[in-house]
N, C-alpha and C positions, 0 to 999 in steps of 0.2 A: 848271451843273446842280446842284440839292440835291438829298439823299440821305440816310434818315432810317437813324442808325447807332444808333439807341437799347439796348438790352441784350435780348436776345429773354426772358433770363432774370426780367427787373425786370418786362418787359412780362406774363410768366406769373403770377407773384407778384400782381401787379394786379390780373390776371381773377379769380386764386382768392379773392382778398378780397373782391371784387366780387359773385364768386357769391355767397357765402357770408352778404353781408351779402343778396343777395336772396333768398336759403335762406331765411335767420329772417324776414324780411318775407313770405315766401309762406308762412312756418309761422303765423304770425299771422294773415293774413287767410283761410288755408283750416282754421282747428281746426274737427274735426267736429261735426257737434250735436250727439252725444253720445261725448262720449270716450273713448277706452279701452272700447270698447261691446263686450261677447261677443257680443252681438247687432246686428244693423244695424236704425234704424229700422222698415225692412221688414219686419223679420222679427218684431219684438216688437209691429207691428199688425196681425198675421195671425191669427189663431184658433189658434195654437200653445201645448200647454203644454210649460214647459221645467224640466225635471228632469235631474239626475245621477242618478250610482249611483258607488260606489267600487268598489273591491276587482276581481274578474274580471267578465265578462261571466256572462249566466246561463248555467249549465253545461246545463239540459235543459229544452226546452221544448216537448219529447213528454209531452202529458200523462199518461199512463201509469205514466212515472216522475219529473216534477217534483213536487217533496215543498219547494220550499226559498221564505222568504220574497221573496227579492229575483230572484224569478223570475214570480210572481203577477200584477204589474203586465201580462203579457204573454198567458198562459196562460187567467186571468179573465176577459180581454175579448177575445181570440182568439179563445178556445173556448166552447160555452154547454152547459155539466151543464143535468140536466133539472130541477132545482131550485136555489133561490135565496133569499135571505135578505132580505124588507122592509126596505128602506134605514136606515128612521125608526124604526120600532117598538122598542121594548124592554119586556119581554123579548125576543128574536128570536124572529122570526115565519117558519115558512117558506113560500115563495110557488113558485108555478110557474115556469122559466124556459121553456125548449125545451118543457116538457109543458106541457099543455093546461090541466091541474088539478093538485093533489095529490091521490092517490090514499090509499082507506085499502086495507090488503090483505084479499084475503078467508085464511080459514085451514078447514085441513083436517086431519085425523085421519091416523091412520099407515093408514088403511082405506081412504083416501079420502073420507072422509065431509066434505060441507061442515059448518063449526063457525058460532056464532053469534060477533060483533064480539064480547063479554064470555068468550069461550068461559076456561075454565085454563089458561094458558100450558102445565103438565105435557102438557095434551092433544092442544097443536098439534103438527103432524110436518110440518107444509109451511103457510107462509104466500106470497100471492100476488098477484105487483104489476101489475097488466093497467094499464097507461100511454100516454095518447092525447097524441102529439103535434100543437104546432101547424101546421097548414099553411103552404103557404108561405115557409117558412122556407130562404132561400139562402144557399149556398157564397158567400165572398169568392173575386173573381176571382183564376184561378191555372192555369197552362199542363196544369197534371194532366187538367181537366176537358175542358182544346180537343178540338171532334171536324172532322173534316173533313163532305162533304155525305152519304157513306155512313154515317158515324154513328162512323167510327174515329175512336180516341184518336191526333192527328196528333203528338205530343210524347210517346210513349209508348216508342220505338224513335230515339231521336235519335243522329246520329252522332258518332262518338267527338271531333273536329274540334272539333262545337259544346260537346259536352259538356266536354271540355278547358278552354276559354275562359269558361264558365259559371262566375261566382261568385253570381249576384243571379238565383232562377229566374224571376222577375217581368223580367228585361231579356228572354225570350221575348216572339216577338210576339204569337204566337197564343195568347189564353186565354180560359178557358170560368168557366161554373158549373152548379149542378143543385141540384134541391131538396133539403134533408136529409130521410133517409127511418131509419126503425125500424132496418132493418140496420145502420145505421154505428155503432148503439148496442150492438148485438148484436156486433159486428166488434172495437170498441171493447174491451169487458170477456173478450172471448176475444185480447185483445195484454197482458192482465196473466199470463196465462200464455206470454208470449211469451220463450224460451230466451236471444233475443239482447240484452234488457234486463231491468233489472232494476226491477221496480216493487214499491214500498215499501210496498204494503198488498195483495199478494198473498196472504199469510198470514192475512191477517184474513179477505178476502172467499172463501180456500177455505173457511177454517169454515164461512161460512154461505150463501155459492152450490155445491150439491152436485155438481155436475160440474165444476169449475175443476182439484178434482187431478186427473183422469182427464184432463181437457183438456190439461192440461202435461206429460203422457207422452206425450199423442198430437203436440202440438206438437213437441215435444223429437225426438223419431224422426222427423217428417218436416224437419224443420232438419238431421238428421244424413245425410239421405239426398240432402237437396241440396248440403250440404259435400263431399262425398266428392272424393274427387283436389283438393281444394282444400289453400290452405295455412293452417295456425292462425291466422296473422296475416292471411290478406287481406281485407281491407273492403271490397271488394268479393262480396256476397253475394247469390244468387239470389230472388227474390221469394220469401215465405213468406207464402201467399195463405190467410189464416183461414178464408175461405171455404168451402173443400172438406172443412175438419174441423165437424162439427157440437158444438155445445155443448148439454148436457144443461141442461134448467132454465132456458136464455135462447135467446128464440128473437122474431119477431116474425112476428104471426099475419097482418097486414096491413102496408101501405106504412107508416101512421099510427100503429102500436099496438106499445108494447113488450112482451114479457110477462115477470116474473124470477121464479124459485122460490126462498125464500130456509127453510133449516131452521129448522124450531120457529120461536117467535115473538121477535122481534128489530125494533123497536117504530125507533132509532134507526139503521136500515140507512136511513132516509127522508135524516137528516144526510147521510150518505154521499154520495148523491145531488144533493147542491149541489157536491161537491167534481169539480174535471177529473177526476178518474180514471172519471170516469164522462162523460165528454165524446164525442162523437162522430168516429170517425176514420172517413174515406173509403177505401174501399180503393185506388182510383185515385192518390191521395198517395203511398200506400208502392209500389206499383207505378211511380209513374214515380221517386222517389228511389232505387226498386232498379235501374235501368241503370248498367252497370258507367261507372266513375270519377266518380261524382256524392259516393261517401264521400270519396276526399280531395279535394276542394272543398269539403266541410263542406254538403253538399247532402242535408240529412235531415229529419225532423221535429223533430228536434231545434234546430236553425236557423232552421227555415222553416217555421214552422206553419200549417196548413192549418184553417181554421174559419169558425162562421156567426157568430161576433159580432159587437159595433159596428166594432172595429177588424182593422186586417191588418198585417204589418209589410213593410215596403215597406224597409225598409233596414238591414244590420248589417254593420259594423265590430266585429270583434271589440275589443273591451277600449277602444274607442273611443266609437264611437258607436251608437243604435239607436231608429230611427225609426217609428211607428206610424202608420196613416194612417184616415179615416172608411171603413169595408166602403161603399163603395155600392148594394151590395145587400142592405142592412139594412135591415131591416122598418121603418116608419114608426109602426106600433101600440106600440112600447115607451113609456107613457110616466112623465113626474116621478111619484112617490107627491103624494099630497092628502092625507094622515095621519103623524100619527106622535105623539112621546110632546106632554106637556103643554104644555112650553116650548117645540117646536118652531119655531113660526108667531114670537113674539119674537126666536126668532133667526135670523131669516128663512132655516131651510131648508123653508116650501113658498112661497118665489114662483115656482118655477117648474111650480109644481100644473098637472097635465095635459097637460103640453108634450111634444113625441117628444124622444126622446134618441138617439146621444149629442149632446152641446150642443158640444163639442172637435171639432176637424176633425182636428189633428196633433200626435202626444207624440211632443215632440223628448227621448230622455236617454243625458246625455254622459258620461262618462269625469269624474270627478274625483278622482285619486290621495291628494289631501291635505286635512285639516278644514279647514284654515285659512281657505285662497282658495275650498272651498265655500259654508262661513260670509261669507266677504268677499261673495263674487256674488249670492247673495240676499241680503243687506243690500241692494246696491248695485239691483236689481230683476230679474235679469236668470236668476234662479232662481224660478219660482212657487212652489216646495214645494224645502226641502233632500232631501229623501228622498219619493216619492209611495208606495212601498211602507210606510212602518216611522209608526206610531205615535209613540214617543218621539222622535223627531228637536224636539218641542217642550217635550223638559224640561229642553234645556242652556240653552237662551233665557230659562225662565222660573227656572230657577236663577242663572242671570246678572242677569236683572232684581230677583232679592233682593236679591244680593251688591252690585250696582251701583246708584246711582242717574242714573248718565250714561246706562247703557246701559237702564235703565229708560223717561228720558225719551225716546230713542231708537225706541225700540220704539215706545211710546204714538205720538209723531209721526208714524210712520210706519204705522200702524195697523195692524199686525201683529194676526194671527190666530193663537190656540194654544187651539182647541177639545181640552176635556179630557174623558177618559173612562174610569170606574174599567174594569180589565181583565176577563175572565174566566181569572183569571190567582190563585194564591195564593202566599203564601209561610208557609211553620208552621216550630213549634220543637216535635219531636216528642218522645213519650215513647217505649220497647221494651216491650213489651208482656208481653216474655218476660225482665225485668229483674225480681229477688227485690225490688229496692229500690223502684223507681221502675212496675216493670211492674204485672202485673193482681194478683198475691198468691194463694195456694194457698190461704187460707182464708177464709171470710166475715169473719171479724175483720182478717185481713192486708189482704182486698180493701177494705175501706173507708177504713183506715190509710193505705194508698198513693191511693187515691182523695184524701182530704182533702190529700196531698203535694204532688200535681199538682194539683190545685185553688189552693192556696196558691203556689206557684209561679207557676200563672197569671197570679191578680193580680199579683203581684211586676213579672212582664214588663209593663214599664210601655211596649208599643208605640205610645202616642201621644209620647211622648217619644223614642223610635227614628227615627219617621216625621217628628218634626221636623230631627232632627240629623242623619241620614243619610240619607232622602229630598227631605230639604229642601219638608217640609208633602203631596211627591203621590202620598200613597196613602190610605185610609183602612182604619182597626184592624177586623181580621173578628173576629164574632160566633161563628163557625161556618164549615166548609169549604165552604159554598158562597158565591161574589159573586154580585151585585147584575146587575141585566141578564140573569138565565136563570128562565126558570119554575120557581117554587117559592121563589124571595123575595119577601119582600114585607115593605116599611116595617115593619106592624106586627106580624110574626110572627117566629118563634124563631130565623132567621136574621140578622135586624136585631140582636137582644138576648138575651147572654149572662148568665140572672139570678144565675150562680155566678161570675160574675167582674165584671159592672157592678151598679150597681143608678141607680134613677132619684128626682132630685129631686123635692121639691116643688113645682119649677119646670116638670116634667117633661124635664129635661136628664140625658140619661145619663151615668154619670161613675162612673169605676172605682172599686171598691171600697178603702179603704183600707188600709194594711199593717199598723194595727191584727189586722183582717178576717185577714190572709196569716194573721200570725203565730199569732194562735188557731185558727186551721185547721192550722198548723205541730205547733202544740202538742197537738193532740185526735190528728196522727197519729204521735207518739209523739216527737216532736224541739222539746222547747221551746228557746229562743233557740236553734236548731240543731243542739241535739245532743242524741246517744241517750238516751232516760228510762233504760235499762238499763244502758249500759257509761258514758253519760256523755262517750262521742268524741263529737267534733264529728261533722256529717252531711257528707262528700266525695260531689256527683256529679263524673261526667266526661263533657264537653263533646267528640261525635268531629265534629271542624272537616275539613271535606273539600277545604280544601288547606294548604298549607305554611304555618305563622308566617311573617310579615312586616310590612316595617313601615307596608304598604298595609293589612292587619289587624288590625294591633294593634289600634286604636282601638275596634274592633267589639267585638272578643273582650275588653278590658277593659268594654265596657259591660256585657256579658254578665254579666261577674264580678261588676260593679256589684249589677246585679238580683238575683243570688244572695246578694249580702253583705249587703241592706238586710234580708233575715230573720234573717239568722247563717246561712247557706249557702254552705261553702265549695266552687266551681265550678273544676276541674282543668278542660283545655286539652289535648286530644288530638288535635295538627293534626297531619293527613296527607297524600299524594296522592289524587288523587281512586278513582285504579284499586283502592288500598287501601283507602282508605272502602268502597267497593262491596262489596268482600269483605267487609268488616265487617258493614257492612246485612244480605248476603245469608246470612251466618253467624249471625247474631244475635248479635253480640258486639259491639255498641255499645251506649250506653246513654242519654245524650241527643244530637239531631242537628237538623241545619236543613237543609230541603228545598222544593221549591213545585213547582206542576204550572201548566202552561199547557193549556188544554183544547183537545183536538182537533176539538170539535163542542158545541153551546152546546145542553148540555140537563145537568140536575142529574146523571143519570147517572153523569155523565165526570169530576164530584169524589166523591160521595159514593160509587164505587166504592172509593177510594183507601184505606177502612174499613171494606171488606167480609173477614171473616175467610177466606173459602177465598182470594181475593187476597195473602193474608200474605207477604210478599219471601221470609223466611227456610224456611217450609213451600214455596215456590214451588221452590226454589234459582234464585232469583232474577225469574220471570219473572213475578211477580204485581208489584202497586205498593202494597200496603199495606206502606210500610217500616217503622209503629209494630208489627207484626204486631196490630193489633189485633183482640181476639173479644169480641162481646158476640152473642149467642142471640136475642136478641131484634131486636137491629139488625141480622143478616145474616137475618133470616125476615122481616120488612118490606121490608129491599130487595131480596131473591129475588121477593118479589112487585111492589115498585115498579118495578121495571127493567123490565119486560113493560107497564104501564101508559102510556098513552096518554095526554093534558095534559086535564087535567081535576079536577073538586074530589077525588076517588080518591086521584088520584097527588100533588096539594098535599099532602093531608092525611098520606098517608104520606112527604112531605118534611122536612114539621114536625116526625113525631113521630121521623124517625132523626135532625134535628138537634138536637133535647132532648134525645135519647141521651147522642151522644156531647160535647153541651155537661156532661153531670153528669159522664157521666164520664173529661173531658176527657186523651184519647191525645196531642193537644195540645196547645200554646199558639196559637191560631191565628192569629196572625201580622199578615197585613197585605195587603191588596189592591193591587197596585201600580197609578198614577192613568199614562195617559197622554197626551201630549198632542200633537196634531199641530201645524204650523205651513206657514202660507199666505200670500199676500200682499193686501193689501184688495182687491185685483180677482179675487180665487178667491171662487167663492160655492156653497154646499151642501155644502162640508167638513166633515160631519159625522164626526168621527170613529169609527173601529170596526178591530176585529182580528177579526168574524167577513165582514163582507162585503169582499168583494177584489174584485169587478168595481166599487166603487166609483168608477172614471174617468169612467164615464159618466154619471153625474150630475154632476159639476163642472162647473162654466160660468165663464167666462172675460169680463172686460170688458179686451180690448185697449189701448182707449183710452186707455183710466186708466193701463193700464201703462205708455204712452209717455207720458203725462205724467208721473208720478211718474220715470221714472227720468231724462229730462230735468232736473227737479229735484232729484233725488239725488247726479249725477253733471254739475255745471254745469263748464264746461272754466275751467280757472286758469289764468290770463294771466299773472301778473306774472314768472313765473320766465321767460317765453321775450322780455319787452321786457327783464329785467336782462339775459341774452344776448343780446339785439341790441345794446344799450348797452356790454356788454363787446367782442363783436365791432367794434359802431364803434369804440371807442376805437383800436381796432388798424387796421381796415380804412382809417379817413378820413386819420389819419396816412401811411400807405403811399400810399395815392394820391396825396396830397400832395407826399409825397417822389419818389415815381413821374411827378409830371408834372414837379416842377424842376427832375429828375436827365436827363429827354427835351429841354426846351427847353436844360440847357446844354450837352448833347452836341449839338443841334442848330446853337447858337453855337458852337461848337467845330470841328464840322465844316465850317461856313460860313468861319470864318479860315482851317483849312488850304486850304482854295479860292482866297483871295485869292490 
């Protein structure tokens, strides 16, 4: 009899090299198409756009009180305010969304008397916005609306059971929709007076809807009257049904028709109106989010927003992921613009002139904690946009492509997209207004003195040279406080061109005045090579820098000194924190500063206020935005009257003549327009960029295709490192079996002799 005594141990050894060596052979012949993919094939030919976001999740997504950038993505095409901003146009254009038309209002005397469209703002005591919406217009589906065949809300009373288990309200079965009607509008701007949140332009719209404060006491007391035996802390809180409070001044006269009273006349309350705070809310939403334990489940409008726009969110992970999906019961009438500025058509944002939108069916966006592997994954394809929210996400690229010529060519290869666009956005270097030195001067002799001061300074600030070295070329030098892209600039008027700080060639190329120019304007206002005609000291201003010396600042704050020393201007450095700068502003005890305003609604208004004297920071104690405090008579009596003006040759004309104003007699240096630039991948198409339109997703279109081809070729899988690893493994593996079969056949001769 034979009998195989081989070593069970040698024979283990065997198989595992064995495996191992068919490991890396099955790791070879199965590498995926594309490798290391964030994405599966699948999922990057589907009509998907794929975005991140960093940092938290959006904190509120109740329009009422979402106020924050990286929240908008969701809110904007969730919800539809009753106006909206022509995608293309510039200047911005405002257009209808949810309403029919834009409205002009009618106005009325403190008497009642109807007033004529031209009426004296002094005259109006009520202007009035009667607003037809579209029909037709439907809820995305959502369990709120489900009725059973009696007409009852079947989700409206759910057991405590289901509601436990509830995180995703969309994993109900049952759900409904209904038409949007006037009320939810009227519903809507009586939840800004609502106790239990807090919306951030409450204050604004009590000014000028006149029953908003009466409405938040009445609110507030029927909130306190459903808390009662309740405890401070429980979130679980009883419906607070706006319904049963009437609002003064907003009401809707029909199913289709809104009506608002807004005091005296307030021309850009129309702005307002593109913004969600003016969105529609259902009542049925907050009514079924108020069944007790839906708050700690995160089961609110805050969460879970409830609207008629293109899209709905169908999915959220907190601080992970968050998923948008096509509304399907989205109007088919929305569609592409057929217009827009000059160049538009060149760069092909109208090929998809008259198409319905949206063109996106799903905005996938993920969690990405770090820049690095952000930047990595769209390189590699698998991000269409680093950021779908933020504008500048295209100026580290296009900074990169200066500094590098690798990652230059890089870019170009891969045709990367970085549509640019000056902002409405400024950045100045002011003067105080209420400064002996440098401010307005107590006598017609002192005021022209300091006039010439600041004028000479001006040019000094040599912001094309700033914009090279520290913007790295994307901004362009302002003229005047107001940017480019809002009614009331215009190429060839006073906004464009500063004639006390530029002048124009022969060539007709503008080009700043020389510092010959500073210094005899230096000299006419009392300071030749920089110092006093009188005592003969040098001239010290001081510089209040609103944060701390460092040696992230230095660099800046010595240009600064630069510009000052090229006249004999010796420029002191008074950096502090910021809470302290403030106090300083609001004191008036600063003397020169650097500030910028980002506007909250694109109409001249919302800079050239920032130079209205009853606005002055330090008369204000604080709550005005003129931080120069500046006052000229003449320029706050044209804009008391422009501000009530209506877009037209009127209100141009009164543009021009308060930026001639205060270009003579420059409060500041005005600085510099910041350039922004978005960035996309070659299969995103109609990214035009913009910081006033946010529902912007719905016009993007997507070519899939492309994107699986590109990133197939971006991302080709590497072989040679896993055959060195099969070749390092043979070495070891063929040896052993080797050994493994000689060590078997002599134990088997071996055991055969002791048999004989």
């Amino acid at each position: 009899m034979k009998r195989n005594t081989a070593n069970p141990r040698s024979r283990a050894r065997a198989l595992l090299c064995l495996s191992s060596l068919l490991g890396c052979m099955f790791l070879l012949s199965s590498c995926r198409e594309i490798p290391n993919a964030v994405h599966s094939e699948q999922e990057l030919s589907a009509n998907t756009l794929f975005t991140p976001f960093s940092g938290r999740s959006p904190k509120h997504l109740d329009p009422t009180s979402s106020y924050s950038s990286d929240e908008t993505p969701y809110t904007y095409n969730i919800y539809e305010p009753l106006y909206q901003y022509h995608y293309l146009k510039r200047p911005y254009e405002l257009i209808p969304r949810a309403a029919e038309r834009i409205v002009q209002p009618v106005y009325f005397d403190k008497n009642g008397n109807k007033l004529g469209k031209d009426a004296d703002p002094e005259e109006v005591a009520l202007s009035v916005y009667e607003i037809p919406l579209k029909k037709g217009i439907m809820y995305a589906p959502h369990p709120a609306f489900a009725r059973d065949a009696e007409g009852r809300y079947v989700n409206h009373h759910l057991a405590p059971e289901v509601i436990d288990g509830l995180r995703n309200p969309l994993d109900l079965p049952q759900k409904g929709t209904r038409e949007l009607e006037a009320e939810d509008y009227v519903y809507a701007i009586k939840r800004m007076a609502n106790p239990r949140i807090i919306s951030p332009i409450f204050g604004t719209m009590a000014n000028h809807l006149s029953g908003l404060n009466e409405y938040a006491v009445l609110a507030r007391a029927e909130d306190e009257r459903l808390r009662r035996g309740l405890s401070p802390t429980d979130r679980d809180l009883p419906f607070l049904d706006f319904r049963k409070i009437p609002l003064k001044g907003v009401s809707a006269p029909d199913k289709y028709t809104l009506r608002l009273e807004v005091k005296g006349k307030y021309p850009q309350f129309s702005n307002w109106l593109a913004m969600t705070f003016f969105s529609p809310i259902p009542w049925e939403a907050e009514a079924f989010y108020a069944q007790k334990g839906m708050a700690k489940n995160n089961l609110s409008l805050n969460y879970w927003p409830v609207g008629t726009g293109p899209y709905m969110l169908v999915e959220s992970i907190e601080n992970r992921r968050h998923v948008m999906e096509r509304n399907p019961n989205y109007r088919k009438t929305e569609l592409y613009p057929c217009e827009g500025e000059e160049l538009d058509e060149s760069k092909g944002y109208l090929q998809d002139c008259g198409k319905p939108m949206p063109f996106i069916d799903r905005i996938e966006i993920s969690a990405e904690k770090e820049s690095v592997p952000l930047q990595t994954k769209f390189l590699q394809g698998y991000y269409d946009s680093p950021q779908i929210e933020r504008l500048d996400n295209g100026q580290g690229f296009l900074i990169g492509m200066a500094d590098s010529a690798k990652k230059e060519k890089e870019y170009r290869e891969k045709k990367l997209q970085f549509p640019k666009t000056v902002e409405a956005q400024n950045t100045y270097f002011g003067f105080n207004w209420l400064d002996p030195v440098i401010g307005r001067g107590d006598t017609p002799e002192q005021q022209e003195r300091n006039r010439k001061l600041r004028q000479a300074i001006s040019i000094a600030m040599d912001w094309e040279e700033y914009i090279q070295i520290f913007q790295k070329g994307l901004a362009s030098p302002a003229h005047g406080p107001l940017p480019p892209g809002l009614f009331g600039y215009s190429k060839d008027g006073a906004a464009a061109f500063n004639p006390y700080v530029y002048e124009k060639g022969e060539d007709g190329q503008i080009r700043r005045k020389s510092l010959a120019e500073a210094k005899k304007l230096l000299s006419e206002a009392g300071y030749p090579d920089g110092r006093d005609q009188k005592t003969g000291e040098p001239l010290v201003l001081n510089l209040d820098f609103q944060a701390a010396a460092s040696p992230a600042t230095k660099s800046v704050l010595d240009w600064y000194q630069k510009q000052f020393a090229k006249i004999g201007i010796q420029l002191d450095i008074r950096a502090t924190d910021y809470n302290r700068f403030q106090d300083k502003v609001i004191t008036g005890n600063h003397q020169l500063f650097l500030w910028g305003w980002l506007a909250d609604y694109p109409d001249a208004e919302n800079f050239l206020f920032l130079l209205y004297g009853p606005n002055a920071k330090s008369s204000t104690g604080g709550s005005g935005e003129n931080a120069s405090n500046y006052q000229n008579d003449d320029y706050d009596r044209i804009y008391a009257k422009m501000r009530y003006l209506d877009e037209g040759p009127e209100k141009a004309a009164a543009i021009e003549e308060l930026i001639r104003i205060v270009q003579k007699d420059a409060p500041w240096s005005f600085g510099y327009f910041p350039t922004s630039a978005a960035a996309f991948h070659q299969w995103v198409h109609n990214g035009k960029p913009t910081q006033i339109v946010r529902n912007h997703i719905q016009y993007l279109r997507l070519d899939p295709a492309t994107r699986v081809e590109r990133v197939k070729e971006w991302n080709k899988p590497i072989y040679w490192p896993l055959f060195i690893l099969a070749a390092l493994l043979g070495s070891l593996v063929v040896p052993a079996v080797i050994l493994h079969r000689r060590r078997e056949r002599m134990t088997a001769r071996t055991a055969q002799e002791s048999l004989k």
